[in-house]
N, C-alpha and C positions, 0 to 999 in steps of 0.2 A: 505638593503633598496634600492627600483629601484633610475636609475638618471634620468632626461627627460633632452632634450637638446633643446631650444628657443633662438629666438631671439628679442623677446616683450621687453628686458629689459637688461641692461646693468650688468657684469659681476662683482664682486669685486674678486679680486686675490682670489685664493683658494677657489671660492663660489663653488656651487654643488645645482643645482633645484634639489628635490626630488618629487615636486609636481607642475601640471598645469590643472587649467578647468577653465570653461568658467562661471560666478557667477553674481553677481546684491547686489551691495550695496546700503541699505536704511540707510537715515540721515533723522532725524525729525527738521524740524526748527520750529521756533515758531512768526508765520507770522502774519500780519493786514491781516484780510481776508474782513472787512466791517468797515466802519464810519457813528458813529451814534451819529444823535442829543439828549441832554439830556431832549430838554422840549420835541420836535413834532416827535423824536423817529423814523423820517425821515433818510433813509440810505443816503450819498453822501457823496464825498469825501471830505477832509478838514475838516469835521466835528468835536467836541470839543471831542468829546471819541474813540480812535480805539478798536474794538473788535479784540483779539490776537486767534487765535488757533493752536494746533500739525498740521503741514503738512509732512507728507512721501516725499522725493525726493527719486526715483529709478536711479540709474546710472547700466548702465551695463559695466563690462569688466570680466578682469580674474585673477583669485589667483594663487598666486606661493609660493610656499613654499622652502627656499635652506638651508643651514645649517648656513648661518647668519642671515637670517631675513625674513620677513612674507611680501608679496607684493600683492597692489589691484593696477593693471592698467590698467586706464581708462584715456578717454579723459576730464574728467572732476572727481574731486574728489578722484583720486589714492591717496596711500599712501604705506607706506613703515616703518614695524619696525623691528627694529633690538631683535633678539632673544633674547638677555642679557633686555632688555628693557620691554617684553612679560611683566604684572602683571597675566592674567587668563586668561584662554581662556575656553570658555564654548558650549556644543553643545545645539542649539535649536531647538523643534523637537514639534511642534503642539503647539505652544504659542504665545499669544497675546504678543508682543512686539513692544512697541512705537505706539500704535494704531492701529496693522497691525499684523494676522494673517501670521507668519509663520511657511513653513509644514516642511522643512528642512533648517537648518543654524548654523551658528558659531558667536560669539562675541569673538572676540579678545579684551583686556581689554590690554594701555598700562600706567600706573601712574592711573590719574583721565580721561581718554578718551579711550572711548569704540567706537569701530566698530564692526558694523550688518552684515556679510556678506552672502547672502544665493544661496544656490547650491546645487546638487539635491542628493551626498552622502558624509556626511559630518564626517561620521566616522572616513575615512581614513587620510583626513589632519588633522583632530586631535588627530590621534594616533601619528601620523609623530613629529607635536609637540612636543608631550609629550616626547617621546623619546629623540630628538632635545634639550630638555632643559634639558634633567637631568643630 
């Protein structure tokens, strides 16, 4: 397996990147998008009902793969799991996910929390994985 050598992210003894590119994480939150009155059905804010819907947030940065753990850094929204930790990890490849058509991507699954990560070949750090954990 290749190494790659960076400096986006700090080392842990014996770590080893086997993987870096440049990727865009999407989180779905579930926003007020409008306030609405119940008799006159009038939008403004403060009003006695919020209307909630799916919003997509895009963060952009980049994935690393090393042989302890799985890393998205970014200036907003990084994260970092440790490989013993991984539950699934899944490729996604022309599917509607979270309200949002993606053409190429991974979900990394750690417990009960899932990350969306998408990038333009996503075979290869998911072979990396798979390998990585068995």
């Amino acid at each position: 397996m290749i190494t790659i050598q960076t400096n986006e992210f700090i080392y842990k003894p014996n770590e080893i990147c086997h993987y870096g590119s440049k990727a865009q994480r999407i989180i779905t939150k579930n926003e007020v998008v409008v306030y609405q009155s119940r008799s006159s059905e009038v939008n403004y804010r403060g009003g006695s009902e919020a209307i909630r819907t799916n919003v997509n947030c895009f963060t952009n940065g980049s994935l690393f793969i090393t042989n302890k753990r799985v890393l998205f850094i970014s200036l907003e929204n990084g994260f970092e799991i440790p490989l013993k930790k991984l539950t699934a990890i899944q490729i996604v490849k022309d599917k509607i996910v979270k309200n949002h058509i993606v053409k190429n991507g991974l979900t990394f699954q750690a417990y009960d929390k899932d990350y969306l990560i998408i990038l333009e070949k996503q075979e290869y750090p998911y072979k990396i994985v798979n390998i990585l954990v068995e």
